[in-house]
TITORGU-922715 format. One line per 3 residues: their letters; for each residue x, y, z of C-alpha. Coordinates in steps of 0.2 Angstrom, whole numbers, plus 5000, padded with zeros to 4 digits. Last residue first. Layout:
% TITORGU-922715
A> X,Y,Z; ...
This chain:
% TITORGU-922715
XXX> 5085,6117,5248; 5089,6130,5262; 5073,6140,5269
XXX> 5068,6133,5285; 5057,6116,5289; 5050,6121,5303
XXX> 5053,6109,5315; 5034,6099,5317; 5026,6105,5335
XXX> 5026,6087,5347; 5010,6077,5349; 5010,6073,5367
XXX> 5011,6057,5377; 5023,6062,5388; 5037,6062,5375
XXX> 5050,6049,5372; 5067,6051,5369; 5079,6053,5357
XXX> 5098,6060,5356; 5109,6068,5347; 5127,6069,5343
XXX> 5136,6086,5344; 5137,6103,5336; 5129,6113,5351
XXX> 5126,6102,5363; 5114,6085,5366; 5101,6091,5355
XXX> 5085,6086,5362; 5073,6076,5346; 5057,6072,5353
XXX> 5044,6059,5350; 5026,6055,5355; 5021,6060,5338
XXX> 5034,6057,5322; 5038,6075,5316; 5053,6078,5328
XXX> 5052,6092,5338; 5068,6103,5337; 5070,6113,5352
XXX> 5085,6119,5361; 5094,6120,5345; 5084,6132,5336
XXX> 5082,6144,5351; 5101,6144,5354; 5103,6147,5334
XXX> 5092,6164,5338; 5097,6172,5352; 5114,6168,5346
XXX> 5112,6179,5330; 5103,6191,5338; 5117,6194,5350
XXX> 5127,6196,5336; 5138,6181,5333; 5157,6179,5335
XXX> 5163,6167,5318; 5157,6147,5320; 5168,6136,5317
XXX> 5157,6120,5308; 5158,6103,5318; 5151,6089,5309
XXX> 5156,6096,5290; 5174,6098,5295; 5178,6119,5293
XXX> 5182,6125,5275; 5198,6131,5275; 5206,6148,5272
XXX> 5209,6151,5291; 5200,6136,5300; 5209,6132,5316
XXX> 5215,6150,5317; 5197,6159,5320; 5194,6171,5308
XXX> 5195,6191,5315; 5183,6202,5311; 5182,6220,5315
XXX> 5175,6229,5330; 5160,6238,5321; 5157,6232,5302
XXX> 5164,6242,5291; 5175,6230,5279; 5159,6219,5277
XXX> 5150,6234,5271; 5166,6239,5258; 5165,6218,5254
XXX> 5145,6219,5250; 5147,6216,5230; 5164,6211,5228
XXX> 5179,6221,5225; 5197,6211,5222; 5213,6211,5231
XXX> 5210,6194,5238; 5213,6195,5259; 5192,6197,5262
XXX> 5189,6180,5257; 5170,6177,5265; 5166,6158,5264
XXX> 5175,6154,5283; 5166,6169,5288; 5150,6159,5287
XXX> 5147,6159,5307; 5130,6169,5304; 5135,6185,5310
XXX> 5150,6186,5298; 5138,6179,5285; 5130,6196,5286
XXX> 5110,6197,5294; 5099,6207,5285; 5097,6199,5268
XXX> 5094,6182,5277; 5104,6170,5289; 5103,6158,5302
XXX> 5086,6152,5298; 5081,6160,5281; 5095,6152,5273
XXX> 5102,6134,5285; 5119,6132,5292; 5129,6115,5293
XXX> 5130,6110,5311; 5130,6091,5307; 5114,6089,5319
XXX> 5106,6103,5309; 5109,6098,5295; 5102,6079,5298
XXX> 5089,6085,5306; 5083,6099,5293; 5085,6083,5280
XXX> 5075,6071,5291; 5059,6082,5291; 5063,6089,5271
XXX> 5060,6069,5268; 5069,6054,5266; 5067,6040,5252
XXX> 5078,6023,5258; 5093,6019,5245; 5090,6000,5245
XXX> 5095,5996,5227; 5077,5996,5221; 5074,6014,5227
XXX> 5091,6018,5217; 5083,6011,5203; 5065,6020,5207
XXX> 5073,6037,5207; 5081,6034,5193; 5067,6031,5184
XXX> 5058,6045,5191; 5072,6057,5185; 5074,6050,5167
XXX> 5063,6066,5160; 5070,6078,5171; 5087,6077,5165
XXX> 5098,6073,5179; 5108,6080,5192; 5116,6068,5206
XXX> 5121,6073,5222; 5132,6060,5231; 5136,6053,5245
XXX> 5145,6057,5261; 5137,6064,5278; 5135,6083,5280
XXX> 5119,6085,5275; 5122,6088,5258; 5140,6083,5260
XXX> 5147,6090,5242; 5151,6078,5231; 5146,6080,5215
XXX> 5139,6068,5201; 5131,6077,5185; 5122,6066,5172
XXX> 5116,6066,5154; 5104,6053,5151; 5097,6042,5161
XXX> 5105,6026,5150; 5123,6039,5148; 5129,6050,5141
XXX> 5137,6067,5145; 5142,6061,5160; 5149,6074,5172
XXX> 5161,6075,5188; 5160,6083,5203; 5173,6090,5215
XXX> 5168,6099,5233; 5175,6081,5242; 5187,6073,5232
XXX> 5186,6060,5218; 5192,6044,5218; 5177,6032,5215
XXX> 5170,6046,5205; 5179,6042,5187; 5180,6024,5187
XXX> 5162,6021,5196; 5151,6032,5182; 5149,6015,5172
XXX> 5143,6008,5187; 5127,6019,5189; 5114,6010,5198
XXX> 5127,5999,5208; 5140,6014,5206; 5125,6022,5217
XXX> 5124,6009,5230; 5141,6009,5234; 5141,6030,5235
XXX> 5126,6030,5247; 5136,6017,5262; 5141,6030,5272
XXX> 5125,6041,5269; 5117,6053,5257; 5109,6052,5241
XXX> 5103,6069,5233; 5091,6069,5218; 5093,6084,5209
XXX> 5080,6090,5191; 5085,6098,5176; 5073,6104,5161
XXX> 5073,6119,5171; 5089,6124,5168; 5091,6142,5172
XXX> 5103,6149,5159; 5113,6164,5160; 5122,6168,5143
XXX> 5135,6184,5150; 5140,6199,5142; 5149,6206,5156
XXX> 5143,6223,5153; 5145,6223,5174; 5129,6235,5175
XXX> 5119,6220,5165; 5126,6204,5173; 5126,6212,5190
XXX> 5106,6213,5186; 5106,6199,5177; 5114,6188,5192
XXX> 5102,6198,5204; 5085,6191,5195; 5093,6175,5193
XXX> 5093,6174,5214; 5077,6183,5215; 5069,6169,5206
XXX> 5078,6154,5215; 5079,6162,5232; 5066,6149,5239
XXX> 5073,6137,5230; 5089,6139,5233; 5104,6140,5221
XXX> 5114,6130,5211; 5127,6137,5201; 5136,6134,5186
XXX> 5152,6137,5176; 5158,6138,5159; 5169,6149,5148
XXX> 5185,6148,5159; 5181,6127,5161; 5169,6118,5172
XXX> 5167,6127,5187; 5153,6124,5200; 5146,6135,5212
XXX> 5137,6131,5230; 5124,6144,5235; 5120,6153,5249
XXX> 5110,6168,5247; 5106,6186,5247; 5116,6186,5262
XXX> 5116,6204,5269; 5133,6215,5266; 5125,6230,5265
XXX> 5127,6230,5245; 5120,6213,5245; 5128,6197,5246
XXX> 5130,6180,5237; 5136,6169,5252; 5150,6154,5245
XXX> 5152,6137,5244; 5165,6130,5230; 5166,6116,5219
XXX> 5180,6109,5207; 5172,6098,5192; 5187,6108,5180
XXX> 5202,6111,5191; 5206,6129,5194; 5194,6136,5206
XXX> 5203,6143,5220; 5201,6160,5208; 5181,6157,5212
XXX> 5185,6169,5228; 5170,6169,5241; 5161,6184,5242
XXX> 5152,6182,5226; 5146,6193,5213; 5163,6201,5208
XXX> 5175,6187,5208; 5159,6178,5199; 5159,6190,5184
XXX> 5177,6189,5182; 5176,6170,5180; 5162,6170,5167
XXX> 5172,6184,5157; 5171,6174,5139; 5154,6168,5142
XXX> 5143,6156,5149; 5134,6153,5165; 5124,6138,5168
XXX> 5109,6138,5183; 5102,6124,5191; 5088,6128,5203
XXX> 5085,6118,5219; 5066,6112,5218; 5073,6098,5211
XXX> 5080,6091,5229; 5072,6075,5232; 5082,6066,5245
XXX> 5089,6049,5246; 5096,6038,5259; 5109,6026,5263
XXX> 5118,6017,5278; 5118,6021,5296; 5115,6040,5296
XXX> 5106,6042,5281; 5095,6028,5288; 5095,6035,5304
XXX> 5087,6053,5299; 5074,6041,5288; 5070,6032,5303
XXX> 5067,6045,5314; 5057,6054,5302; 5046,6041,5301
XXX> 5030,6039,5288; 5038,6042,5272; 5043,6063,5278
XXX> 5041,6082,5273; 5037,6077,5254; 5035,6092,5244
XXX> 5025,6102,5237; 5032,6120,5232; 5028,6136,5234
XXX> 5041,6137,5248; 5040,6125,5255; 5019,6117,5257
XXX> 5020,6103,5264; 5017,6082,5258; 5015,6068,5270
XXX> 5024,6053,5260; 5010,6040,5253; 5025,6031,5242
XXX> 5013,6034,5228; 5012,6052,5231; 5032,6052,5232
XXX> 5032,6044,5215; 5018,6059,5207; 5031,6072,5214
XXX> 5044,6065,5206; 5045,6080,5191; 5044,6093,5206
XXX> 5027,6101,5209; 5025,6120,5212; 5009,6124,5223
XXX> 4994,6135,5215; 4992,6152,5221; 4976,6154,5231
């Protein structure tokens, strides 16, 4: 039996008794003791996620951006301001989704990734394969010495700058899919970006590993509540944000999956899996609404599904049990508020947990 992967605050969510899973190949904390209350907390006011089993990856190199023009299917060219963010679908040659990934530019000889756990290793495996067939000469380095706490919630931002107030001045105004760094400071250096994890405000913060714990335990102290993988599947789901190995894989195209909104097909530039994008039957056309846009976090366009495709999200929001017994969570509609009632008297299935994170 392979031995699970533990994240440096793994010994700190053993100590808040959290109910621990295996994702992945990773033990992690599915909830505190409610799920309900963490998904409400995030909601309502503040809460924080461990997400270090996420890979950091840094890219250097003199043709860093023409390697990412050809790797990814959404265009880094809209990158021009360093901190600037961009989500995008890695794809195959068929035009599957290898993964989703959010990338980060720093300068024309700097950028990074972050990628999913579950895709982590297959993930740096492709980038040095491209890498390799490119000759783009590329220094690709996952940072393992990193690790990613997520807070999330109306009031998260206040509550970091009370941790971190010497990061206030240059992230109180920054926009969403920006992040700024700190190359020092009393957790060492940091990373803040803005991204809308699950799909509420706050940020994502990367830190050394070694001041990670310590962190944790300040934000802890300033009233950020801990949530689990329980509350973040929630949370995503009930923000119509999409999740990999869930509602897409190396099988399906982000065109299926409602991700079209990532895919820029009107750049004159090859990308791996744009000829099989190109040939799908019937075409593609982007809704209006959203054309070179990223939809509102809350209510995510979706592209015309496969039947598979809607088969599938339909299932996924019909029934998500919450993890707490005697409770269920009942989507209201498709992309809508939520709402919770009691069970009769039954423990409910736990939601898996699904692949993103």
């Amino acid at each position: 039996m392979t031995e699970l992967q533990h994240t440096p605050l793994h010994a700190a969510h053993l100590a808040l008794n959290a109910r621990m899973v295996d994702f992945g190949g990773w033990d992690m904390p599915v909830n505190y003791g409610s799920q309900i209350d963490e998904h409400r907390a995030v909601r309502t006011d503040s809460g924080m996620f461990d997400v270090s089993h996420m890979r950091v990856v840094d890219f250097e190199g003199e043709t860093v951006r023409e390697f990412f023009k050809y790797a990814l299917a959404n265009n880094v060219d809209k990158l021009t301001t360093p901190g600037k963010a961009l989500y995008s679908c890695m794809l195959n040659g068929n035009g599957g989704v290898i993964d989703d990934l959010i990338v980060y530019y720093f300068s024309e000889t700097s950028f990074r990734v972050v990628v999913n756990a579950g895709t982590a290793e297959k993930d740096i495996a492709w980038f040095g394969q491209l890498n390799a067939e490119g000759e783009f000469n590329l220094s690709i380095t996952p940072r393992r010495d990193l690790a990613i706490i997520a807070v999330q919630g109306p009031n998260a931002r206040e509550k970091v700058w009370h941790v971190l107030p010497d990061t206030r001045t240059q992230t109180q105004d920054i926009k969403p899919f920006n992040a700024a760094r700190f190359p020092s400071t009393q957790y060492g250096e940091l990373m803040l970006a803005r991204t809308g994890y699950t799909g509420e405000d706050g940020f994502e913060i990367v830190v050394p590993a070694t001041h990670v714990e310590a962190l944790w335990n300040a934000l802890a102290g300033a009233g950020v509540k801990p949530a689990g993988l329980g509350a973040r599947d929630t949370l995503r789901l009930e923000a119509g944000m999409n999740l990999y190995g869930q509602d897409m894989d190396e099988n399906v195209s982000p065109l299926d999956a409602g991700l079209a909104w990532t895919v820029d097909l009107k750049a004159e530039r090859d990308f791996v899996g744009r000829s099989a994008l190109e040939r799908l039957e019937g075409g593609f056309r982007r809704p209006r609404a959203h054309q070179g846009k990223r939809p509102c976090s809350r209510r995510a366009a979706r592209a015309p599904e496969s039947r598979h495709a809607t088969r599938r999200r339909r299932d996924h929001e019909r029934h998500v049990f919450a993890v707490d017994a005697g409770v269920d969570r009942v989507r209201a509609r498709a992309h809508g508020s939520c709402r919770w009632r009691h069970g009769a008297g039954r423990y409910p299935r736990q939601a898996n947990p699904g692949a993103r994170g």
